[in-house]
C-alpha positions in Angstrom: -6.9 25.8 16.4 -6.9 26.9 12.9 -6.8 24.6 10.1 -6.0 24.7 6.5 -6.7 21.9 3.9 -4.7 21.3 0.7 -6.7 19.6 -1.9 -10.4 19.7 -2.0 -11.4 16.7 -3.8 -13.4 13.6 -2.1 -11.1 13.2 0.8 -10.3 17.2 1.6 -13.8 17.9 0.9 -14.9 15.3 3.9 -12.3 17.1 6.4 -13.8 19.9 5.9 -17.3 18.9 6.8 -16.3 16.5 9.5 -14.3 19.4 11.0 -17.7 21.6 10.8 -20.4 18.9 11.7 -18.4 17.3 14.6 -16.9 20.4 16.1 -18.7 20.8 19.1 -18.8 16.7 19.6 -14.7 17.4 18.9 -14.4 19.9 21.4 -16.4 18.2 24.1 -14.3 14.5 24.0 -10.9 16.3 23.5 -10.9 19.7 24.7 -9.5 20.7 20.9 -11.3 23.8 18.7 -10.7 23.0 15.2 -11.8 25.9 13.1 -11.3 25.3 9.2 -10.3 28.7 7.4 -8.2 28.2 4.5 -8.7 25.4 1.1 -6.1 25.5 -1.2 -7.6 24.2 -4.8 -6.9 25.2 -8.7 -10.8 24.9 -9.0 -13.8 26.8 -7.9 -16.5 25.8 -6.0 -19.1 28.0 -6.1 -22.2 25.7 -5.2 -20.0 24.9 -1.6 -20.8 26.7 1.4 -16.6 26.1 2.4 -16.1 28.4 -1.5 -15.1 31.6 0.8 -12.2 29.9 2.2 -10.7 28.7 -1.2 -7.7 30.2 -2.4 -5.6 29.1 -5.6 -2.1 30.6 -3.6 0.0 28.4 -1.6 1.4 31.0 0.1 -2.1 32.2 1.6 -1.5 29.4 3.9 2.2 29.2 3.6 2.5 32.7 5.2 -0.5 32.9 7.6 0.9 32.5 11.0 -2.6 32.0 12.3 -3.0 28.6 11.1 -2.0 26.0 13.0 -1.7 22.2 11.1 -2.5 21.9 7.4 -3.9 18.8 6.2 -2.6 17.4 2.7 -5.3 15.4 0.8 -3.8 16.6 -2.6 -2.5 13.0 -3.8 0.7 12.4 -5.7 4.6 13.5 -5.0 4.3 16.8 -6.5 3.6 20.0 -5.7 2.8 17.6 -2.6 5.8 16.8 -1.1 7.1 20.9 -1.7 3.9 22.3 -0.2 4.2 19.4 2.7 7.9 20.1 3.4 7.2 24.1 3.3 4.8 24.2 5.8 6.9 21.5 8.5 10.0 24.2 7.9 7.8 26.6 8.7 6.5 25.4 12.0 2.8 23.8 11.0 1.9 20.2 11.9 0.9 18.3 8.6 -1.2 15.6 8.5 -1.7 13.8 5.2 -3.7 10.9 3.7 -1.1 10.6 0.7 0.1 6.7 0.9 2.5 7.9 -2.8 4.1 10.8 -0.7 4.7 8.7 2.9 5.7 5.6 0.7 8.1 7.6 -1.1 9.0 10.2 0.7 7.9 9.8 4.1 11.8 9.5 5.8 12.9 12.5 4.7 9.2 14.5 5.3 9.4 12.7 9.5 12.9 14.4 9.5 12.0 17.4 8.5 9.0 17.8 11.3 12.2 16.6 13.4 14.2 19.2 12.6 11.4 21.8 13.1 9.6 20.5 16.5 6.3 19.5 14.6 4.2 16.6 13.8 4.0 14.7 10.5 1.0 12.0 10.7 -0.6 9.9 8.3 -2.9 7.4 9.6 -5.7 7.7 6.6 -2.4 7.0 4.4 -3.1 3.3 4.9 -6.0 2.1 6.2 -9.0 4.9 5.3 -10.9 4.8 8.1 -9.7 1.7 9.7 -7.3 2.4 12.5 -3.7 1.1 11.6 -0.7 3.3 12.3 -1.9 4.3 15.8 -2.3 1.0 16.8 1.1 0.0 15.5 3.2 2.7 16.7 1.1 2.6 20.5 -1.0 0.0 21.7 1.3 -3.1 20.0 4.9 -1.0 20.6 5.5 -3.6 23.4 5.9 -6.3 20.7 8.3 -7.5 18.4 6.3 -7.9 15.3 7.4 -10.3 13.0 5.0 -10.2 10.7 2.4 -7.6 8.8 -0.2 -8.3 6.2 -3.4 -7.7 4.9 -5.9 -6.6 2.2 -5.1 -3.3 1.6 -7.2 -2.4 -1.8 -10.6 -2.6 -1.5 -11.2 -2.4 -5.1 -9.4 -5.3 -6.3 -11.3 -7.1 -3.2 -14.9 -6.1 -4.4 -13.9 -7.9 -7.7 -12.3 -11.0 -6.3 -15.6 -11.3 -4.1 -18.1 -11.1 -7.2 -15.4 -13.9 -8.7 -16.1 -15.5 -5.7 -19.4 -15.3 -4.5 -21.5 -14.7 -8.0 -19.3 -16.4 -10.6 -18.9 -13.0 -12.3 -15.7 -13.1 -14.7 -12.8 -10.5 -13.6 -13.4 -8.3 -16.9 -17.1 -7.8 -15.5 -16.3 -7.1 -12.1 -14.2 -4.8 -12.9 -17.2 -3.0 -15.1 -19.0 -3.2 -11.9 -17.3 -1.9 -9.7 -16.3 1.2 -12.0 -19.7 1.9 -12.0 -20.0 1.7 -8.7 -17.2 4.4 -8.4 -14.8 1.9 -6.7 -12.6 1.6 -9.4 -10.8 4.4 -11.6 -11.6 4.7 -15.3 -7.8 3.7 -15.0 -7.7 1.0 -12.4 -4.1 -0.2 -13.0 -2.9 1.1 -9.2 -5.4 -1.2 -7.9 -5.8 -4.2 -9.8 -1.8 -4.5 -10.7 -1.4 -4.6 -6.8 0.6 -0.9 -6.8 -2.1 1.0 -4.4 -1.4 -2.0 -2.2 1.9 -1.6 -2.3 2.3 1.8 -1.1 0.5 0.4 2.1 2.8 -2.5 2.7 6.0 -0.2 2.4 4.6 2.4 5.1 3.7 -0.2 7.0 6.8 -2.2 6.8 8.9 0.6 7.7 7.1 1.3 11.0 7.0 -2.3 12.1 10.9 -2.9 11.0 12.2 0.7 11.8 13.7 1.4 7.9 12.2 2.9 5.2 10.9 0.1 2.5 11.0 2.2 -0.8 8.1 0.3 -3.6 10.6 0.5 -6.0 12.5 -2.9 -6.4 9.6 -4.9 -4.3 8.0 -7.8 -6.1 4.2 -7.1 -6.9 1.8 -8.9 -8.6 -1.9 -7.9 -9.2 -5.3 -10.0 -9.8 -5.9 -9.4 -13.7 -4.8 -12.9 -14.5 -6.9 -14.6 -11.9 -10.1 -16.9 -13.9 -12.7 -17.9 -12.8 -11.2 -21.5 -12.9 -8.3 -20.9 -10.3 -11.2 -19.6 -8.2 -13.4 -23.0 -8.4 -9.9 -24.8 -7.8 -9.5 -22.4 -4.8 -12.8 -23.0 -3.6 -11.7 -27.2 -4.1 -8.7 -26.4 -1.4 -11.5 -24.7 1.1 -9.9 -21.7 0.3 -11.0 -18.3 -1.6 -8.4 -15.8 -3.4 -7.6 -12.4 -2.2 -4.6 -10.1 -3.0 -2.3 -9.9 -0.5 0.5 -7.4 0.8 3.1 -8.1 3.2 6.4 -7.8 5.3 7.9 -10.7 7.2 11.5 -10.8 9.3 13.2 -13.3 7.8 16.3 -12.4 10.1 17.5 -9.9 12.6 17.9 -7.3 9.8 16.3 -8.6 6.8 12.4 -8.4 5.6 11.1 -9.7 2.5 7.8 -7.9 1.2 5.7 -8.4 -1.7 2.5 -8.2 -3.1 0.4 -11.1 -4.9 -3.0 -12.7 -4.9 -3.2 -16.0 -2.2 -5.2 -18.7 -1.6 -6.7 -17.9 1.9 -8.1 -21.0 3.6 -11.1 -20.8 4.6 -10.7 -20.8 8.3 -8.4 -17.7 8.5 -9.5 -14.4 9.6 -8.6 -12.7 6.1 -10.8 -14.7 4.0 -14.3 -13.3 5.4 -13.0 -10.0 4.3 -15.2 -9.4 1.1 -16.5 -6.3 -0.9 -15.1 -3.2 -0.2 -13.7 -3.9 3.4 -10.0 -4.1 4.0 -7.5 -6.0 6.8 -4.5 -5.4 8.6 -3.0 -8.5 10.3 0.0 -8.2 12.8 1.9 -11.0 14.0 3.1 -10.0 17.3 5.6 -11.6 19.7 3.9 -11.1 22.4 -0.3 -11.1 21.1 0.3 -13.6 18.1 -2.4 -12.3 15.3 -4.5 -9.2 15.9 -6.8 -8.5 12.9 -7.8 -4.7 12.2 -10.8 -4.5 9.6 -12.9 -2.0 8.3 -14.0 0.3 5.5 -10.3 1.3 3.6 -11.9 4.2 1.7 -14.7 6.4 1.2 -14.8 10.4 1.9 -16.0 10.5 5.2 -13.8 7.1 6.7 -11.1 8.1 5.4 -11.5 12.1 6.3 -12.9 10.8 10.4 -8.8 9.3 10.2 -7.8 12.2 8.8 -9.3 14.7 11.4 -8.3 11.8 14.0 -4.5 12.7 13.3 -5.6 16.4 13.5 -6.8 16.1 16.8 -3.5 14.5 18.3 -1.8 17.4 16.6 -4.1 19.8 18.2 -3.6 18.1 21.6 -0.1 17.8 21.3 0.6 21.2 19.8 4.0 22.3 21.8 5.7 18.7 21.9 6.8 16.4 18.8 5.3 13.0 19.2 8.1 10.3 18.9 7.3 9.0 15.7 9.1 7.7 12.9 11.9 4.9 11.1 15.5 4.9 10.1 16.8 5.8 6.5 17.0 2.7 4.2 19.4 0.3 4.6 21.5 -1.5 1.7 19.9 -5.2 1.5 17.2 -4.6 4.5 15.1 -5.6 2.2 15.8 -9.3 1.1 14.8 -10.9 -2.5 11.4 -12.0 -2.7 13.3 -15.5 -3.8 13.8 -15.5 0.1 10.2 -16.5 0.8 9.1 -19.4 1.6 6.0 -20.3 0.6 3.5 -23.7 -0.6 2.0 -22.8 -4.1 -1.1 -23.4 -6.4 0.4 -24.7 -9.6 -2.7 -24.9 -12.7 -1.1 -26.5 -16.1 -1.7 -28.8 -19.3 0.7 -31.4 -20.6 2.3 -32.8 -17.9 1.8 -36.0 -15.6 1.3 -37.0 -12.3 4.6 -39.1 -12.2 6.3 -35.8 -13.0 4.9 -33.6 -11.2 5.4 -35.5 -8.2 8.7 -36.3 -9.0 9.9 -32.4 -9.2 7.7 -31.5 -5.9 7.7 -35.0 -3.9 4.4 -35.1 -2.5 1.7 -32.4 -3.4 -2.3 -32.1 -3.1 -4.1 -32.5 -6.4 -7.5 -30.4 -6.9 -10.3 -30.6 -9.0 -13.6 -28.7 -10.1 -16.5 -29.3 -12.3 -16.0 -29.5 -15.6 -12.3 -30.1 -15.3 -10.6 -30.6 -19.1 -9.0 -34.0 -19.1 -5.8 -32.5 -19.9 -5.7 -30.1 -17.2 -4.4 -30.3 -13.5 -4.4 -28.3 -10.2 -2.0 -29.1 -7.3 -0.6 -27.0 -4.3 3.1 -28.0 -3.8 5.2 -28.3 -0.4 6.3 -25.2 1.2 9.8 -24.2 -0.2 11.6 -20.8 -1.4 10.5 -19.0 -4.1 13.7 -19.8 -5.9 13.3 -23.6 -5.1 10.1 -23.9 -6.9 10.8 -21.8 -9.6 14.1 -24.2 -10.3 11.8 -27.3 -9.7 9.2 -25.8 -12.1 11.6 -25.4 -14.9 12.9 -29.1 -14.5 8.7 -29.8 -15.8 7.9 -30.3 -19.1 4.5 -28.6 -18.4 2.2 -25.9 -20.2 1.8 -23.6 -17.3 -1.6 -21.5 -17.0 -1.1 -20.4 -13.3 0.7 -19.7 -10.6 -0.8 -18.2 -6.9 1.4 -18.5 -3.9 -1.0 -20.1 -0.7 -1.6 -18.0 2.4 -0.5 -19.0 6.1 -2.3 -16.6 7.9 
């Protein structure tokens, strides 16, 4: 089957040589002939040996009959979700690794392939190369799942883990891993928690069955975290990660967020360090199962990518069943609704207080603790308790981290 790519950066660039490395290996374990024969960039590429199949018109692909599925690795809502939409009304399977186009768009995008017999997939929109969405939507459809989490940005986990494991201050890690290439020279979407929460959305609305928009959903990021709420962290046998997730609260209600945790030490997140990434899903019927691997790089992420073009290639005549419901009016519930214990770090304030607001709380310590300063993780309670039992403090707040129960 013939394939076109759209976008030839890290991630189209990696299709494209999986595709031609792999085929015969493809063609042997699936019975699938991929054949890549058109690249839609605005640059040249002269030095590649794919620089033949470039074109800089859409409607090269758009307009060819002979290709089959088009793969979307362009990044962003726009021209993306045009050129995505185009080709589904025009009877092409689309695969995409675009977590901003399925997060934002991705309910109207699975109606459209609906509408028009064809396949929408995304499974490198999430994960990279770590297999999430299959999973989900297949091998744990028999459950009820009740709860979904993870870490989902492997940048902001590379520089919690030098915080962690060589003292290095968040500012530095950061330099780090910029020079590493795992951070942007603009690293807001990871760091502020927003790459994350693309991820927790798409995931949310397969597990729920509604579309979770990121707009309105409470995110936090790691740029505040010090070194000192680490060493407190570490007092608690715990370590710090950043955290997305989506728990039923009700029948019909979900909260979701995303914010760094305490993760004790025992759980199955906290051995996640550098680059890796984790999905967790809380099942009715298989309690936790942990899916963990590499979340990015070209050729993870593009082995996901070409994974989804397979299935479409396999499945060319029939639409896979595949999809969630339109939102839905207060689905998604305050994140005031959670319930959670938290880290609370402050000056000015006393014991007698404290304890007097929360009732009975764990104090922390670390080395070279300032007299004046004190670490304690309350009781579990709603978000909108504590923060009503916080104001009633006289206190000089420094921190805030909400503590992990997976």
């Amino acid at each position: 089957m013939n394939v076109a790519i759209l976008g030839f950066g890290v991630v189209g660039s990696g299709v494209a040589e999986v595709i031609s490395q792999n085929r015969e290996h493809i063609k042997e374990n699936s019975n699938v002939s991929l054949k890549v024969t058109k690249i839609l960039d605005i640059r040249d590429f002269p030095e590649s040996e794919f620089a033949p199949l470039l074109t800089k018109n859409f409607d090269d692909i758009l307009s060819d009959d002979s290709i089959d599925i088009v793969c979307e690795t362009m990044g962003g809502v726009n021209p993306a979700f045009t050129f995505v939409s185009e080709c589904l009304k025009k009877g092409k399977h689309v695969v995409s690794s675009n977590k901003e186009l399925v997060a934002t768009r991705g309910f109207e995008l699975l109606e459209i392939a609906r509408e028009n017999n064809v396949n929408f997939l995304f499974e490198a929109s999430v994960g990279g190369g770590i297999p999430i969405i299959r999973p989900l939507s297949r091998c744990l459809a028999g459950n009820n799942v009740n709860e979904v989490a993870g870490i989902l940005n492997g940048t902001s986990n590379f520089i919690l883990t030098k915080m962690i494991v060589d003292g290095m201050s968040f500012e530095d890690a950061l330099k780090l891993a910029q020079n590493k290439g795992y951070a942007e020279k603009d690293p807001t979407a990871d760091v502020e928690g927003f790459d994350a929460l693309r991820k927790i959305c798409i995931l949310a609305s397969l597990c729920f069955g509604t579309h979770v928009y990121p707009d309105g959903i409470y995110t936090e990021g790691i740029s505040k975290i010090t070194l000192e709420d680490v060493a407190y962290a570490e007092s608690y046998d715990a370590v710090i990660k950043l955290i997305a997730r989506a728990k039923k609260i009700s029948d019909d209600r979900i909260t979701v967020m995303v914010t760094p945790c305490l993760v004790k030490n025992e759980s199955m997140l906290s051995g996640v360090s550098g680059v890796f990434n984790a999905c967790l899903v809380r099942g009715d019927m298989t309690g936790d199962v942990l899916m963990y691997g590499k979340g990015a790089g070209k050729l993870a992420t593009a082995s996901a990518v070409v994974g989804d073009i397979i299935d479409c290639a396999s499945n060319d005549k029939e639409r896979k069943f595949f999809g969630w419901a339109q939102e839905k009016k207060d689905f998604v519930a305050s994140y005031l609704e959670n319930e959670t214990a938290f880290y609370v770090r402050a000056t000015d304030t006393d014991k007698n207080a404290i304890e007097e607001a929360f009732g009975k709380v764990k104090y922390l310590s670390r080395e070279n603790q300032p007299e004046k300063e004190i670490a304690f993780v309350t009781p579990v309670m709603k978000e909108s308790e504590f923060g009503n039992k916080l104001s009633q403090l006289s206190i000089n707040l420094i921190s805030t981290i909400r503590i992990s129960d997976y």
